[in-house]
N, C-alpha and C positions, 0 to 999 in steps of 0.2 A: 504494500500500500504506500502511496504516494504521501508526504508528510509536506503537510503547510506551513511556515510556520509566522505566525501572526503577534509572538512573544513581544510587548510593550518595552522589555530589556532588561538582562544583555538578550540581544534580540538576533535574527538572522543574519547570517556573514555569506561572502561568497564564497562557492564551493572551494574555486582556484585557491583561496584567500585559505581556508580552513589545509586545503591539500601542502600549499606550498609551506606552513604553518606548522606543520606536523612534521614534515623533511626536514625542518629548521630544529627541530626538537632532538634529535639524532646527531643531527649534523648542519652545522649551519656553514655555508655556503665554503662548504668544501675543506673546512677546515680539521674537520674529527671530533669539535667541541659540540654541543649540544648550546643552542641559543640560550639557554637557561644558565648555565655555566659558564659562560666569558666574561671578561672582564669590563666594566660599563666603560671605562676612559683608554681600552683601547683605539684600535682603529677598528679595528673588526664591528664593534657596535660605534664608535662616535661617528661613522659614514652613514650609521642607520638615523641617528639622531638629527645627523646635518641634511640627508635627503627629505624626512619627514617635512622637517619643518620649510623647505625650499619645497615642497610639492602644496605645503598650504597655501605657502606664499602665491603661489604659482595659481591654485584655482580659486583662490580667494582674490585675484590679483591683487594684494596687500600694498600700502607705498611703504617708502623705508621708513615713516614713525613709526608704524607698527612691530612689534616684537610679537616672536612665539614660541610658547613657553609648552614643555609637556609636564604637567605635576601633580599630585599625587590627592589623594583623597575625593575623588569628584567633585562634581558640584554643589555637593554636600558642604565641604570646605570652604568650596567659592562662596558661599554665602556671608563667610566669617571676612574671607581674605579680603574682598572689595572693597567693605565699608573700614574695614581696619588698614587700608589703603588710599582712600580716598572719601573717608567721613573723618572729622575733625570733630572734637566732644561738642565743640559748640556751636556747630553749623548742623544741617537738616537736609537729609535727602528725601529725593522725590522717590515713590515706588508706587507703580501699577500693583491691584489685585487683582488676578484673575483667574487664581484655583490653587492648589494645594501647593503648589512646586515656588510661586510669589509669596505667597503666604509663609512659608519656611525662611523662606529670603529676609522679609521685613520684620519678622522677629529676634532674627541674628544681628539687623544693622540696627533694632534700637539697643543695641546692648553696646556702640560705640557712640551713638549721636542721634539728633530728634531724625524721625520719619514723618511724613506729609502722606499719606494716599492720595494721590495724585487723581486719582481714577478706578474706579471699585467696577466687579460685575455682582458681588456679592446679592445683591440685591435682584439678579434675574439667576439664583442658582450658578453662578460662573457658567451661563450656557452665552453668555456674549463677550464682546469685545467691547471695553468703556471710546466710544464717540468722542469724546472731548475729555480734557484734562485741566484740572486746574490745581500748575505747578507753583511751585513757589520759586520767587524769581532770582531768589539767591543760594537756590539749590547745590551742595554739593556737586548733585549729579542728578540724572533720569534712571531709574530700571525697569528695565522688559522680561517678561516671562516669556518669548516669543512664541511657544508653542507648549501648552499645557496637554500633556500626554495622560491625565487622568477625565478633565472636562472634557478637553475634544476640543480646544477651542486653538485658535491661532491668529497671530496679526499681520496683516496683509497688507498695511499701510503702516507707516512709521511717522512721528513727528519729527518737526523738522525745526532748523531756527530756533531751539530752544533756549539757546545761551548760555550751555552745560553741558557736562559730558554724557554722553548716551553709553552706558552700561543694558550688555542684552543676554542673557542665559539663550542659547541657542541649543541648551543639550539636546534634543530632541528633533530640532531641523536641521543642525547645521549638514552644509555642503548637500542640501537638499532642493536649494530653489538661487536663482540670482538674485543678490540683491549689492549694492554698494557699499561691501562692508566696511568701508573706508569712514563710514559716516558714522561707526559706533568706536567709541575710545575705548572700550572693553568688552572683549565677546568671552565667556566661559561655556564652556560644552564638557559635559560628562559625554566617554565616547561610545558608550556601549549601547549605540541607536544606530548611528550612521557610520562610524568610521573607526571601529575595532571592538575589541573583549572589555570588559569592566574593568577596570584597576587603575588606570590613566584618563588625564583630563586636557583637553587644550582649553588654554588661554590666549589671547589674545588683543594688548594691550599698545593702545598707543603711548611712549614713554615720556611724552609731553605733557602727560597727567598726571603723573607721580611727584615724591616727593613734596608735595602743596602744601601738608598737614603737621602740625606740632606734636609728633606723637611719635613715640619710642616703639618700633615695631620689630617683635623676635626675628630673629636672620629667615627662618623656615618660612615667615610668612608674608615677608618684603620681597615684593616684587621685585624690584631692582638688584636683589643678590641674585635673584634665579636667572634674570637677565645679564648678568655681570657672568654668571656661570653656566651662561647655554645650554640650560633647565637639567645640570649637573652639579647643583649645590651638595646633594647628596645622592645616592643611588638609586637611579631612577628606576621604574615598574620596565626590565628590559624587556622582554615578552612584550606584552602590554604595548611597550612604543612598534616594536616590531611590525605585532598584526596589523596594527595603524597604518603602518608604511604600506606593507601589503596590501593592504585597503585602499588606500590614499593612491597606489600606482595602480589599480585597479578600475578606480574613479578613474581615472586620468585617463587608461583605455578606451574606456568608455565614450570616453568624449564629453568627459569634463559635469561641472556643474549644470550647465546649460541643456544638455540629454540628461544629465538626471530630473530635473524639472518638468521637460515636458513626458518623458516615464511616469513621473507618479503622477501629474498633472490626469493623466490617462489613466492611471490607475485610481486616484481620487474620483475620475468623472463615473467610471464605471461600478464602484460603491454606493456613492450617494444617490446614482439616479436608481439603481437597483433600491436600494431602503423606499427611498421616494414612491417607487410604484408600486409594492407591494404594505396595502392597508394592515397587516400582520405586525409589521415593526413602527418603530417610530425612532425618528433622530433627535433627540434634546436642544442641540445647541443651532442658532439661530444660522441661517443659510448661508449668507456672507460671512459669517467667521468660523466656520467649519474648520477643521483642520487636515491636510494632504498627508498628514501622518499617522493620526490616531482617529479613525471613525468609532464614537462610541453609538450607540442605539439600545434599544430597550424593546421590549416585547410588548403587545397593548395589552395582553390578558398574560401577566406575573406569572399563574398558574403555570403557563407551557415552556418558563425560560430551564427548569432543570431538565424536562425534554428535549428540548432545543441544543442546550449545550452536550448533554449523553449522544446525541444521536450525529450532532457536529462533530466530535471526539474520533465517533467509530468512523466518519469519512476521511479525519486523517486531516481535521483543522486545529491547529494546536494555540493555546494561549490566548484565547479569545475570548475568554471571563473577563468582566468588567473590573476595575478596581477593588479590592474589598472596601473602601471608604464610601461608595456610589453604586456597587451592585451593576445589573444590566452585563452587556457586552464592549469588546472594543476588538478593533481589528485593527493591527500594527500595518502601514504601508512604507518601510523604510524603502530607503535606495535598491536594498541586495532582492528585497521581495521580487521576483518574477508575477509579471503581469496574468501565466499560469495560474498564480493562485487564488489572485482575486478574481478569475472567474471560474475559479473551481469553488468558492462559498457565495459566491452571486447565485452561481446553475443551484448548491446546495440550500440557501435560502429560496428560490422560488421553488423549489420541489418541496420543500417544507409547509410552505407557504399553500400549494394549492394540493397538500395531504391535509392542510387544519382547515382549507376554506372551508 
């Protein structure tokens, strides 16, 4: 049987990416060592370290302020590191809410300096995007959740002119869709969505933002040592940055960000019109802010979602349980998804669908 898999993360990799990944485990590129076992400040891995971060550059087309950094703790971390980077005890940052993943974020930066909610969806269940914002004008900074992997929700427009730096959590889209990342002074991504295995995070910071603030920050979690140390301040998740590369030259076959975009673009159109036509399910979050990554949806009669899911299982659709926080369903569409599989739970929902009509 054919396995789907739809996992929210660490989520689906590409085969080549897993194959070439395991050869590396044995023996990496020819050497007798096993990737696990070399030395991080070789040459053997700092050429892995330096291609990584030149292939971000590259499909990110990054300018030379930007810095990028691979380190350790996910985005879990980044929630701490930004605002103890660039919030000051007695200045106020802006943050958007718009579902569990901001929410975590804004609880971490009042523990350095005041926060503003900027912009709430709280108040439609986070099944939208907040329309307008009202920042405060001497904001440290902006943050974006850009893609909420448990609501389903994502932003498709960005502000602009704000007068501040734009901080954007992309764990969840990045290297998913074009956009001018030039225009965010700080991207953090957990990578275990689009562009490797959990353990490793990229950042990505313009280095004309740092330093601003009066505040004594541990070596681990100043950005400018990790910078100063070409994300080898300490031993980095080698593995970890590895599959990344593999990934990352992968993309690049592909033909870059720009095919990844209109792929899931295509893959997004053919989920949501599928939910759309079939009166059995329902979509929560509001049409224009839908997400190209995480389609969540819900059953109209409750009763038939532990059938639905037993019977989605035995076809060989893996992960596609909703959040334990929000219940329902969700169906992961990263980059590696093949277009195969979203119409293999599309064809498996309409047969579902007209066995309950």
């Amino acid at each position: 049987m054919t396995l789907h898999n739809f996992n929210a993360g660490p989520s689906i990799l590409p085969k080549t990416v897993l194959s070439e990944a395991s050869n590396a485990l044995l023996d990496f590129n020819g050497s007798g060592l096993s990737i696990l076992e070399i030395g991080h400040r070789t040459p053997l891995f700092t050429s892995v370290m330096e291609e990584a971060r030149a292939l971000v550059r590259e499909l990110l087309q990054l300018d030379q302020a930007h810095e990028v950094l691979f380190l350790h703790g996910g985005a879990t971390l980044q929630f701490v590191q930004v605002p103890m980077n660039l919030l000051g005890a007695n200045q106020v940052a802006n943050y958007t809410e718009t579902g569990t993943w901001s929410e975590k974020a804004i609880k971490e930066a009042r523990l350095f300096g005041g926060v503003q909610v900027a912009g709430s969806s709280l108040h439609t269940g986070h099944t939208t995007i907040p329309k307008s914002l009202n920042l405060n004008p001497s904001g440290a900074y902006l943050h974006l959740t850009t893609n909420e992997t448990i609501a389903g929700t994502q932003w498709h427009q960005f502000p602009t002119a704000i007068g501040m730096p734009l901080v954007a959590d992309m764990s969840s889209d990045i290297m998913s869709r074009v956009l001018d990342f030039n225009q965010f002074d700080l991207i953090y991504a957990g990578a275990q969505k689009n562009m490797g295995p959990a353990g490793v995070s990229l950042v990505i910071v313009n280095k004309n933002c740092l330093g601003k603030i009066d505040r004594s920050i541990p070596a681990f979690m100043d950005y400018r040592l990790h910078i100063k140390e070409a994300s080898m301040l300490n031993t980095p998740p080698v593995f970890a940055v590895y599959v990344v590369l593999l990934t990352l030259r992968w993309l690049k076959a592909q033909g870059g960000v720009a095919v990844m975009e209109q792929k899931n673009k295509a893959k997004a159109k053919l989920f949501y019109d599928t939910l759309d036509a079939l009166p059995l399910f329902q979509g929560p979050v509001t049409k224009e802010d839908r997400s190209m990554m995480n389609a969540v949806f819900l059953l109209q009669d409750p009763k038939l979602e532990k059938e639905f899911l037993i019977a989605a299982e035995q076809e060989g659709m893996v992960g596609i349980k909703g959040h334990r926080s929000v219940g329902g369903f969700r169906v992961s569409l990263y980059n590696a998804l093949p277009i195969e599989s979203v119409q293999a739970i599309t064809s498996f929902m309409h047969s579902f669908s007209t066995k309950k009509g």
